[in-house]
C-alpha positions in Angstrom: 0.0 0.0 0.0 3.0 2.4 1.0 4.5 1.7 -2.4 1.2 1.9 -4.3 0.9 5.7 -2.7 4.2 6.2 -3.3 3.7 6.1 -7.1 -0.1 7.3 -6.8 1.5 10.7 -5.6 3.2 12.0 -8.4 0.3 10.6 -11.0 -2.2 12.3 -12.6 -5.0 11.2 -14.2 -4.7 12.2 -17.5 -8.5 13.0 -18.3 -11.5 15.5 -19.1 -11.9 18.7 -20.4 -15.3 20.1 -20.7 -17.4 22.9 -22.7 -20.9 22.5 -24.4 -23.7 23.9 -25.8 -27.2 22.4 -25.6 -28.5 20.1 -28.2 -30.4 22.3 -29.6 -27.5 24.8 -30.7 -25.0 22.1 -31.7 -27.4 20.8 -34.8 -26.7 24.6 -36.1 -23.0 24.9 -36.7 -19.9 24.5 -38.7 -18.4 21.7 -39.2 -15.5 21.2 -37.6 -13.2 19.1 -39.1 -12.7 21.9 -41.9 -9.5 22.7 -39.7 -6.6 23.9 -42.4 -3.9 21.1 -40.7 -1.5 22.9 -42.8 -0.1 24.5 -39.5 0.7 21.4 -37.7 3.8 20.8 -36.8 4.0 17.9 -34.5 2.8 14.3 -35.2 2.4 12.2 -38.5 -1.1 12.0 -39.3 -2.6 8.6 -39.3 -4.9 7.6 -42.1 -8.7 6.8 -41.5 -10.2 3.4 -41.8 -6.7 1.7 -40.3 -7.2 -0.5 -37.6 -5.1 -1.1 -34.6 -4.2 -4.7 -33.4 -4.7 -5.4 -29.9 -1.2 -6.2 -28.1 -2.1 -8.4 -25.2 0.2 -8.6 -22.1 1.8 -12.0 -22.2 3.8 -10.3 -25.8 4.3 -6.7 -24.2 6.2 -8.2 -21.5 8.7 -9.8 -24.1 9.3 -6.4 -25.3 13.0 -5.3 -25.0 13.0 -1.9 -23.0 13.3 1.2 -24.7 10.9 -0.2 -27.5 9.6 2.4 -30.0 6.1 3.1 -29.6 3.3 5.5 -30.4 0.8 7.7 -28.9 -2.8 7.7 -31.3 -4.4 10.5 -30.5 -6.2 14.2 -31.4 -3.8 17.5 -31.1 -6.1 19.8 -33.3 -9.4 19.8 -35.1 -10.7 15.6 -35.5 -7.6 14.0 -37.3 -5.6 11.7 -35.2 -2.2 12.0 -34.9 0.7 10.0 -33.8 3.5 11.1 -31.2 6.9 9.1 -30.6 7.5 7.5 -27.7 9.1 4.6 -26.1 8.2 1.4 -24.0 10.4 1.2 -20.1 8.3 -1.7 -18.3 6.1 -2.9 -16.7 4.9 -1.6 -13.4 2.1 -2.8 -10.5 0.3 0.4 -9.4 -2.1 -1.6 -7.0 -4.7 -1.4 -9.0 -5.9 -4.8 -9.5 -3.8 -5.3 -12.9 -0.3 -4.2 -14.2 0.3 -1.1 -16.1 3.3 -0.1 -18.5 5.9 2.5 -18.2 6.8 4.7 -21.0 8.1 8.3 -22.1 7.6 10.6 -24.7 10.7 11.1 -27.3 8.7 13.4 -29.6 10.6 17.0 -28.6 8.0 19.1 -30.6 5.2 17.6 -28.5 7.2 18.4 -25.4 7.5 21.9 -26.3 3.9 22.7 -26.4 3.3 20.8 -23.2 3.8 17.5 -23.5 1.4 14.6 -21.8 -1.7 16.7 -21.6 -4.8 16.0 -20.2 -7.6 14.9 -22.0 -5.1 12.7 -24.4 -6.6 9.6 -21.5 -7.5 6.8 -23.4 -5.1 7.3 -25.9 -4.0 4.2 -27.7 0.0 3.1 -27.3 1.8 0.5 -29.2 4.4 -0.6 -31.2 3.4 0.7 -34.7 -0.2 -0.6 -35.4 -0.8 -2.4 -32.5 -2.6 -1.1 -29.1 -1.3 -2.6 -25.9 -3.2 -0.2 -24.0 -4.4 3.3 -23.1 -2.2 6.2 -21.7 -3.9 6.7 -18.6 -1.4 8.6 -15.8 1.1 10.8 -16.0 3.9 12.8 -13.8 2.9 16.6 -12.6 5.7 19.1 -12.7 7.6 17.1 -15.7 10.6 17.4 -17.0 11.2 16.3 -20.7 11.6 13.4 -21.4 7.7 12.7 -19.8 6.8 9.3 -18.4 3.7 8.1 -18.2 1.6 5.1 -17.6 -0.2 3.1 -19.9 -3.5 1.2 -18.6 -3.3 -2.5 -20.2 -5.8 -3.3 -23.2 -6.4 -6.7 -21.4 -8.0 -5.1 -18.2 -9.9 -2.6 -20.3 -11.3 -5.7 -22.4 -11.9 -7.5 -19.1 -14.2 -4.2 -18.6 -16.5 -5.4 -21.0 -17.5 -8.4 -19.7 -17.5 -7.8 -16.0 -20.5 -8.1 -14.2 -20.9 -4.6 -12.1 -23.0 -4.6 -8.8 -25.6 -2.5 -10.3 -26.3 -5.4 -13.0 -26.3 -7.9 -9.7 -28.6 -5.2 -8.0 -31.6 -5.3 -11.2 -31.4 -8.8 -12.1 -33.6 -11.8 -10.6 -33.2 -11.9 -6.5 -31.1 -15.1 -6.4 -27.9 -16.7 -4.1 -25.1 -15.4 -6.4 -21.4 -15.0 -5.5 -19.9 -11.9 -7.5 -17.4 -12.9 -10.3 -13.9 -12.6 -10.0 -13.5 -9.7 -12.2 -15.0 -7.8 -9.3 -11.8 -5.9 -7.6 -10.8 -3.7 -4.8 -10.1 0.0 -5.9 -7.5 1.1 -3.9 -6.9 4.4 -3.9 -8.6 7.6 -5.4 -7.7 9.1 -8.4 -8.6 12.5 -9.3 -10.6 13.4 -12.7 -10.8 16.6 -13.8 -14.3 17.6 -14.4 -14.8 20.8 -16.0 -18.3 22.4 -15.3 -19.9 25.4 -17.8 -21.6 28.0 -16.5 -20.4 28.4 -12.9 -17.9 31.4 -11.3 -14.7 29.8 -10.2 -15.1 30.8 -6.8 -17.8 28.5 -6.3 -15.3 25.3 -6.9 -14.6 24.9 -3.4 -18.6 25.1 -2.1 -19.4 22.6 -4.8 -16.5 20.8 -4.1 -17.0 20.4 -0.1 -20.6 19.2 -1.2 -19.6 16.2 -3.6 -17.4 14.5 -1.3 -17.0 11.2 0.0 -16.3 7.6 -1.7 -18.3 8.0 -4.6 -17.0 11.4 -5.4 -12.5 10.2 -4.8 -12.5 10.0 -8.6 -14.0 13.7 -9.4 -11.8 17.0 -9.2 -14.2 20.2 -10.3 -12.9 22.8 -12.5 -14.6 25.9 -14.0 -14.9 26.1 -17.8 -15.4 28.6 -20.2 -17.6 27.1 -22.9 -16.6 27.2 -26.7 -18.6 27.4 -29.8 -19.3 24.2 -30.9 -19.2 23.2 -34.4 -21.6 20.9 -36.2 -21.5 17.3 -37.1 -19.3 16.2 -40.1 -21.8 14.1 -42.2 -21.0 10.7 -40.6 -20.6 11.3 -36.7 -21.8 8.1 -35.4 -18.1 6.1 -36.6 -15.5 6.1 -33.6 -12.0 4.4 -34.0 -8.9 4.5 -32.0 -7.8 7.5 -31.2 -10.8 9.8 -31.4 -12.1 12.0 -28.8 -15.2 12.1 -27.3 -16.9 13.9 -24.9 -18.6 11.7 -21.7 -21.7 13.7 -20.5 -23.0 14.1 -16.8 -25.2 17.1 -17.6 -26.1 19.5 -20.5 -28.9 21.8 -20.7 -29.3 26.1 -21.1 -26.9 27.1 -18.2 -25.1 24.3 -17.0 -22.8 21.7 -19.3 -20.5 19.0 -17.4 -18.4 16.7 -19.7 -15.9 14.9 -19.3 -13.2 14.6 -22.2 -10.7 11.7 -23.3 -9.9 9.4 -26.1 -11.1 6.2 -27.4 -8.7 3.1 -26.8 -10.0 0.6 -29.4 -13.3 0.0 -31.1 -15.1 -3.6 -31.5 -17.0 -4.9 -34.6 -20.5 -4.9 -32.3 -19.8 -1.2 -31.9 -18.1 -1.5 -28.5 -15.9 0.5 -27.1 -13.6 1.0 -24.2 -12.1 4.6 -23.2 -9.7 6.7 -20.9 -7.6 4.0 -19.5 -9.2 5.0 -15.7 -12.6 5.5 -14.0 -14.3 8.6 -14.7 -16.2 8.6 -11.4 -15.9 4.7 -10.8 -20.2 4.6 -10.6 -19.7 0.8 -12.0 -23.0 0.8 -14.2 -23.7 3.6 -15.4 -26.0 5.9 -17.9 -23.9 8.3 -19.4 -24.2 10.1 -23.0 -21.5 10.3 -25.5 -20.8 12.9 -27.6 -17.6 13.1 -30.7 -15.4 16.0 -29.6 -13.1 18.1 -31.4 -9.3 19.3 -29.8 -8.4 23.6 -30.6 -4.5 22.2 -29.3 -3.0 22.1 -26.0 -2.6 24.3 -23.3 0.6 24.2 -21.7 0.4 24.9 -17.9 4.1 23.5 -15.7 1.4 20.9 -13.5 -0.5 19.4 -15.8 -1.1 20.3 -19.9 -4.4 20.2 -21.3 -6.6 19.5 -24.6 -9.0 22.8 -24.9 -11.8 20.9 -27.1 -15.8 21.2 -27.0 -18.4 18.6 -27.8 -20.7 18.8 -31.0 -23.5 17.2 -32.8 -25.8 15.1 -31.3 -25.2 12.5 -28.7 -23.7 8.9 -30.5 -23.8 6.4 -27.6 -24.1 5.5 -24.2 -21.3 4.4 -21.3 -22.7 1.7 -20.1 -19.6 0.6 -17.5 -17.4 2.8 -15.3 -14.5 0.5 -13.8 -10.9 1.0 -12.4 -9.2 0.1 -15.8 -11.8 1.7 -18.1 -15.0 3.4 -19.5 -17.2 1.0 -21.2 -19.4 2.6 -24.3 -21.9 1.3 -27.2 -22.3 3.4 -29.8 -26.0 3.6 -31.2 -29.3 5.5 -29.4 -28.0 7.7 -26.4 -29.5 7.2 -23.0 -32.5 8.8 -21.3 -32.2 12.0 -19.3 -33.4 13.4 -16.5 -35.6 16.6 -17.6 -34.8 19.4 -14.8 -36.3 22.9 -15.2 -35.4 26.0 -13.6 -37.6 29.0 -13.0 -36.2 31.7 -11.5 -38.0 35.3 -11.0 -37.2 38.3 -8.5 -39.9 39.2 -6.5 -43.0 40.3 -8.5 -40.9 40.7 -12.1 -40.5 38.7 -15.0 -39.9 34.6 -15.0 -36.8 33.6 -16.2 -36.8 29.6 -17.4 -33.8 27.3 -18.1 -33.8 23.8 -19.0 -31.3 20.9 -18.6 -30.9 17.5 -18.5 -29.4 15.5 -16.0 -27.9 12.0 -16.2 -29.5 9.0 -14.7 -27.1 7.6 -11.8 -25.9 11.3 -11.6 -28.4 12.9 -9.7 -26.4 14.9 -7.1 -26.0 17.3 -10.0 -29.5 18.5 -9.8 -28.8 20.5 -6.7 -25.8 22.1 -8.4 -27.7 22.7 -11.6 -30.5 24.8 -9.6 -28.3 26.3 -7.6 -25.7 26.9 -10.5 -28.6 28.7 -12.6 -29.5 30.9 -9.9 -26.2 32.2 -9.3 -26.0 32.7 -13.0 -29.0 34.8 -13.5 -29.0 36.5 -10.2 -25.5 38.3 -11.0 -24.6 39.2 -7.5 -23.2 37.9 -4.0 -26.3 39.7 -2.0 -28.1 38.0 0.5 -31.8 37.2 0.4 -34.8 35.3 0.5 -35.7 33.0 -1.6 -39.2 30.7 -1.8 -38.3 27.5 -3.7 -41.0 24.8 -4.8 -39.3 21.5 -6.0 -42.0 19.3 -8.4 -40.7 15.6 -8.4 -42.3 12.9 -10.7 -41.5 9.3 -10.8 -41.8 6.0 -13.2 -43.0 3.9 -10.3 -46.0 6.2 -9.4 -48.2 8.6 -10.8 -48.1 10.3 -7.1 -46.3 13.9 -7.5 -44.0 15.3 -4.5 -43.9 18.6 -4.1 -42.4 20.5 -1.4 -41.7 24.4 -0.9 -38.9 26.1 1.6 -38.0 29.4 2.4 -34.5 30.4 3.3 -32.7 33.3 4.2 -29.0 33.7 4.3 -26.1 35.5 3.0 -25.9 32.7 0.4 -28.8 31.8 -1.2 -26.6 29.7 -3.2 -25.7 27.1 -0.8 -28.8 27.4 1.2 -30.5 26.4 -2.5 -28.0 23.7 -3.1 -28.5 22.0 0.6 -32.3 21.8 0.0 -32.7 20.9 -3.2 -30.3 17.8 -2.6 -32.0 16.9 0.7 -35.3 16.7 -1.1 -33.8 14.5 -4.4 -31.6 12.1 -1.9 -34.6 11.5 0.2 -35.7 9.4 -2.9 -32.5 9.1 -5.1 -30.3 8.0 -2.2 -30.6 4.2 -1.7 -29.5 4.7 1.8 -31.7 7.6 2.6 -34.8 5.7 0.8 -35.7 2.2 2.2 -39.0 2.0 0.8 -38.8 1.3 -3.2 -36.8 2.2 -6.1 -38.1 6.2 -6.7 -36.9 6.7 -10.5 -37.3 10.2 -11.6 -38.8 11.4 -14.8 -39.1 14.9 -14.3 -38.1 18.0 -12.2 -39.1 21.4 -11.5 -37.7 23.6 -9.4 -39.3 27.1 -8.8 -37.4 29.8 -7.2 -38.9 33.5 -6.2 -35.9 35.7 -5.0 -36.3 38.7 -2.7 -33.7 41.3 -1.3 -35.9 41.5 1.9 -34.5 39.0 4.6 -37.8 37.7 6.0 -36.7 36.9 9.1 -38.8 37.9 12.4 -38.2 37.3 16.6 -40.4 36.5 18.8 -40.1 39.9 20.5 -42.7 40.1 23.3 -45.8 38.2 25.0 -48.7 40.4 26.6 -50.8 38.3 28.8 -53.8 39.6 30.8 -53.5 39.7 34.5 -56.3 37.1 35.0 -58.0 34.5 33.3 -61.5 32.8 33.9 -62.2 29.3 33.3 -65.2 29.0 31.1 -64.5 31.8 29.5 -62.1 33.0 26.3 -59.0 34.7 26.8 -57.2 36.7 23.9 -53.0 37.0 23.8 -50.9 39.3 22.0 -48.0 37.3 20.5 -45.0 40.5 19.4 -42.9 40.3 16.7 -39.8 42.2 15.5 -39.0 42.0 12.2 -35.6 42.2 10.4 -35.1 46.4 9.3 -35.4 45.0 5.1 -39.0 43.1 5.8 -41.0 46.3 7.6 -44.1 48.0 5.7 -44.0 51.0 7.6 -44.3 49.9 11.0 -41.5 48.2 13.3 -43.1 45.3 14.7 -45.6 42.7 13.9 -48.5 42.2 16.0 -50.6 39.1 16.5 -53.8 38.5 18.8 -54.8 34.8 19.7 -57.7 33.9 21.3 -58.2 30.3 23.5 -60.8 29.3 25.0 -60.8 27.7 28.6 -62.5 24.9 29.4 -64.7 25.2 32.9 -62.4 22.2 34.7 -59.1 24.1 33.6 -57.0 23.7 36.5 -56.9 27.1 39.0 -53.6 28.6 40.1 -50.4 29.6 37.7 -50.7 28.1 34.6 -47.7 29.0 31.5 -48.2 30.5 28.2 -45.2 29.7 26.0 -44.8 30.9 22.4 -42.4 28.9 20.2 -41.3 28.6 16.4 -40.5 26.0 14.0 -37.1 27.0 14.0 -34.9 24.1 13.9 -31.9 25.8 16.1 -34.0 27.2 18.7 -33.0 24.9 21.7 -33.6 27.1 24.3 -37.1 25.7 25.5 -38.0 22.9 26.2 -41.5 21.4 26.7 -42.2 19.2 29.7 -45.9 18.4 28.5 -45.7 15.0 27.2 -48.8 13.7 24.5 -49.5 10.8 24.7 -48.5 9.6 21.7 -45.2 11.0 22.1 -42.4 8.2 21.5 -44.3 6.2 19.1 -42.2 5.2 16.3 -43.2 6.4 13.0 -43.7 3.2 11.3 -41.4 2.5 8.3 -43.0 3.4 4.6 -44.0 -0.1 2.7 -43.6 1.5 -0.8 -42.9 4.5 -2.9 -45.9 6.3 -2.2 -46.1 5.6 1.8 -43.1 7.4 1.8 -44.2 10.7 -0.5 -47.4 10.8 2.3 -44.8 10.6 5.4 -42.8 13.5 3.5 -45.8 15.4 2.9 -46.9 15.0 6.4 -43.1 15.9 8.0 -43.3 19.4 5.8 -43.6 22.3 7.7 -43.9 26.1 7.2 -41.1 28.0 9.2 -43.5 31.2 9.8 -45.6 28.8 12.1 -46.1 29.8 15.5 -47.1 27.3 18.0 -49.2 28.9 21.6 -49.3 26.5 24.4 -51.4 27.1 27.3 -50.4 24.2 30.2 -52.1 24.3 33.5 -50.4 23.7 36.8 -51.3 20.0 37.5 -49.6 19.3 34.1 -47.6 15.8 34.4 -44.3 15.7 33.6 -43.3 11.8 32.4 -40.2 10.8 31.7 -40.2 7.3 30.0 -36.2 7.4 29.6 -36.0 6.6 33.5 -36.1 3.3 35.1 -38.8 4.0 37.7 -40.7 6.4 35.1 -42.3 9.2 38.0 -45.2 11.5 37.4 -45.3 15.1 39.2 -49.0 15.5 40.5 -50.7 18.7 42.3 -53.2 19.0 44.5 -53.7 15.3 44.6 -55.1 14.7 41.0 -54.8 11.6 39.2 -53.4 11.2 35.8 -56.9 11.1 34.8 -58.0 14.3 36.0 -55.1 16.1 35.1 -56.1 18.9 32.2 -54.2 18.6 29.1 -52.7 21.7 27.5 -54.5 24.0 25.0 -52.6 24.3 21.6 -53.3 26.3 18.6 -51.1 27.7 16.0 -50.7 31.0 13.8 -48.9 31.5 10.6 -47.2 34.6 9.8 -47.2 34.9 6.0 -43.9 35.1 3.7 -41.5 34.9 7.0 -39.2 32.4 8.9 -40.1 32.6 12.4 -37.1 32.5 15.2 -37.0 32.3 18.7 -39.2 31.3 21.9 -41.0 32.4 25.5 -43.3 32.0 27.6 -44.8 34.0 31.0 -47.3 33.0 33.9 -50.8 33.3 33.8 -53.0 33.0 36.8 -56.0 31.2 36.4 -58.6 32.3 38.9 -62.4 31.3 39.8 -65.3 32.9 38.6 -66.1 36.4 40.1 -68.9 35.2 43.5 -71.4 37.5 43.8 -71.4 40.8 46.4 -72.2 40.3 49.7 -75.1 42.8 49.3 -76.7 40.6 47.1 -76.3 37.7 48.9 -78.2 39.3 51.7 -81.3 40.7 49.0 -81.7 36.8 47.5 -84.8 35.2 49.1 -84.8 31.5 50.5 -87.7 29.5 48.7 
């Protein structure tokens, strides 16, 4: 393992670079192989319609070192090229299979940056062979550049292997995995360039994709290009090509990864990259050709700058440790996701997008992503957000609204919208039944105003009667952006009290639906309290408990408890109940509960006064002495 990181260290995964259009604009454009080559001066262009011969491991490890070999792959425009370079060994990264050392010896490709990203996948071989794909690389290189070269024979192993997802949908039946299954064991970065979003929101995006299934992804803003259209036949791959691997396209918001084709089978199969692209296993992903404007030197890590265009040409079906797995044919349903965005009363602004199945963590970012994008600013604000899910399993609709206030409507957008998709998207989070989504809305009103208002105040009356109703006056003070001419909100509530409410010092308390307000705590138990919500049975048992767990954060709850209120307290061993004036449990009054909302705010805070409760008024002594005995 110390070795394996050792060598891990000064590797980069040699991967993705990302820019494009929606489908609609990329059937309009040029095409882009009219590229005048005449200007090229590095690599000897390699004719189409040649294929390359698979070099298989048992006859690369006879090779003598320092072998002459050759990098297939795309410097400018859509013609492959090929680049000099020579075979050193082989070497055992720890990844489940051997890879091969080699270096570059073409000096011209050096100059202009050398091993560059986005050449991943490129086929290397002896002259018309492939014995694999270049896959890693050294940061911080010095000429001449090594880098690793994934083996063809574990990228072909790709093809067959049977991935957990494929285990997860077929028949429920005693099954050991196969032993193409493997441990991965280490991260490797891939560069995932996202259109549309400001660079400084990298790191937020990137604190929010972490963990396991996010060690393969590194986030990088992109500024997109102009596509170009198809060339007449845009369906043929071979060796060499690039392509574009899509996670999510749409008005605002384009992610897609970018590498190069390893070798192309007679069914139209094809493996990719030489490395995961997020190591999902099965997967769902679109394919789109690509076309390379040159590299971009940079003393880390060079990159292709190149763009997606045409239409999509195939799905990736597998995403493994040695490689990505791809059919060419009919691309792979999406995920509709629309955005509407509007500030306060003006216009409505609409954006749409799709979203790839098995990626749909990236619907929070695209919402939150479009925002940003219209909105044009850093202000805080409010904003009222309604998120429309609808599924394939159900013709039940979710939909849930929030309001948030914050300095960064951003992230407070992101958070929610992903809490609400993983509740059914997460198969951790969702117990009940597979929840696949057809379509998503998300509607967004944006205010300056930060609708935010305090309990402030509680005006009680001296005395209360039983039999009778008393009215409260529950004061509110209201951030300085939300007032309409007056400085506080006022609110009048009026209970009614039964005649057996209990006499003495009873407590009014006041409380919100904030979920950081800790600072009261209610000692009236229901009795119901500490039932177990029972688990949901199927899809739409668990849309009604959602429904029923929404609530509105301008609620305020009023709670009148009398002063023979039991206080129970199951967690104890010898549960106890505090009783006055000798009551039993039986006669002991319950509390009186009603609730208020306060329109287009989020409600903070808590308190609560004394209230004496006192017996009816007996009449005057004077007229005790006029009333006549019968």
């Amino acid at each position: 393992m110390k070795h394996f990181f050792t060598f891990t260290s000064i590797a980069l995964m040699v991967l993705l670079y990302i820019g494009c259009s929606s489908d609609v604009e990329q059937d309009q454009l040029n095409n882009p192989t009219q590229i005048d080559t005449t200007g090229l001066f590095i690599g000897a262009p390699l004719k189409d319609g040649v294929p390359l011969e698979n070099m298989y491991e048992d006859e690369v490890r006879n090779l003598m070192d320092k072998t002459r070999v050759q990098i297939v792959t795309v410097l400018e425009g859509t013609s492959r090229v090929t680049l000099e370079a020579r075979y050193r060994g082989v070497r055992d990264f720890g990844l489940g299979f051997p890879v091969y050392e080699c270096e570059l010896q073409d000096n011209a490709a050096e100059a202009i940056g050398g091993i560059a990203q986005g050449m991943s996948g490129s086929p290397v071989g002896p002259p018309g062979r492939v014995m694999g794909a270049l896959a890693y690389g050294n940061t911080f290189s010095k000429s001449p550049t090594r880098f690793w070269v994934t083996s063809i024979d574990a990228m072909e192993s790709s093809v067959a292997r049977v991935t957990f997802g494929d285990l997860l949908d077929a028949e429920r039946v005693p099954a050991a995995p196969s032993s193409g299954i493997h441990t991965d064991f280490s991260p490797v970065k891939t560069p995932l360039m996202i259109t549309g979003i400001q660079s400084h929101r990298l790191e937020q995006l990137t604190s929010y994709l972490k963990g396991e299934r996010f060690q393969y992804l590194e986030l990088f803003s992109s500024v997109a290009g102009s596509p170009a259209a198809p060339p007449a036949d845009t369906s043929r791959l071979e060796a060499g090509d690039m392509i574009g691997v899509a996670v999510a396209t749409g008005d605002v918001v384009n992610a897609i990864g970018y590498g190069t084709v390893t070798q192309v089978y007679d069914d139209d199969t094809f493996v990719a990259f030489g490395h995961p692209m997020n190591g999902d296993g099965k997967t769902s992903l679109p394919v789109y050709r690509a076309v390379v404007n040159g590299i971009v030197p940079s003393l880390q890590a060079s990159y292709k700058s190149a763009y997606a265009y045409g239409n999509p040409i195939g799905t990736i079906t597998k995403d493994l440790t040695p490689a990505i797995v791809g059919k060419l044919g009919s691309p792979p349903a999406m995920i509709p996701v629309k955005v509407a965005y509007q500030v306060s009363d003006g216009n409505v602004i609409q954006k749409h997008h799709q979203v790839a199945y098995g990626q749909e963590v990236f619907i929070p970012v695209i919402a939150a992503i479009t925002m940003d994008s219209i909105r044009q600013e850093l202000s805080p604000g409010t904003i009222d957000a309604t998120v429309t899910l609808r599924f394939k399993e159900t013709e039940t609709v979710y939909t849930e609204s929030f309001r948030s206030t914050s300095s960064s409507p951003f992230i407070d957008l992101l958070f929610n919208v992903d809490r609400i998709v993983a509740s059914f998207g997460n198969i951790f989070s969702n117990s009940a039944s597979k929840a696949t989504l057809t379509e998503v809305s998300i509607e967004i009103t944006d205010r300056p105003q930060i609708m935010l208002a305090a309990i402030h105040e509680l005006v009680v009356p001296e005395e209360i009667t039983p039999g009778e109703s008393a009215t409260f006056k529950v004061v509110l003070l209201p951030h300085w952006t939300a007032t309409n001419g007056s400085r506080k909100i006022e609110k009048e509530v009026t209970l009614d009290i039964p005649d057996n409410f209990t006499k003495g010092q009873a407590r009014l308390s006041v409380t919100s639906e904030d979920p950081f307000d800790d600072l009261f705590f209610d000692f009236s138990f229901d009795e119901n309290d500490g039932e177990e919500t029972p688990l949901p049975e199927n899809l739409d048992e668990l849309i009604k408990q959602m429904e029923d767990g929404q609530t509105d954060l301008g609620i305020i709850t009023i709670t009148l408890t009398p002063n023979d209120a039991g206080f129970d307290f199951p967690f104890l061993d010898d549960p106890f109940t505090f009783e006055n004036d000798g009551l039993s449990e039986d006669d002991q009054i319950p509390p009186i509960e009603t609730q208020i909302v306060i329109d287009g705010f989020i409600i903070t805070g808590s308190m609560e006064k004394p209230v004496n409760v006192i017996d009816k008024e007996s009449p005057p002594i004077e007229d005790i002495d006029d009333m006549q005995v019968e």
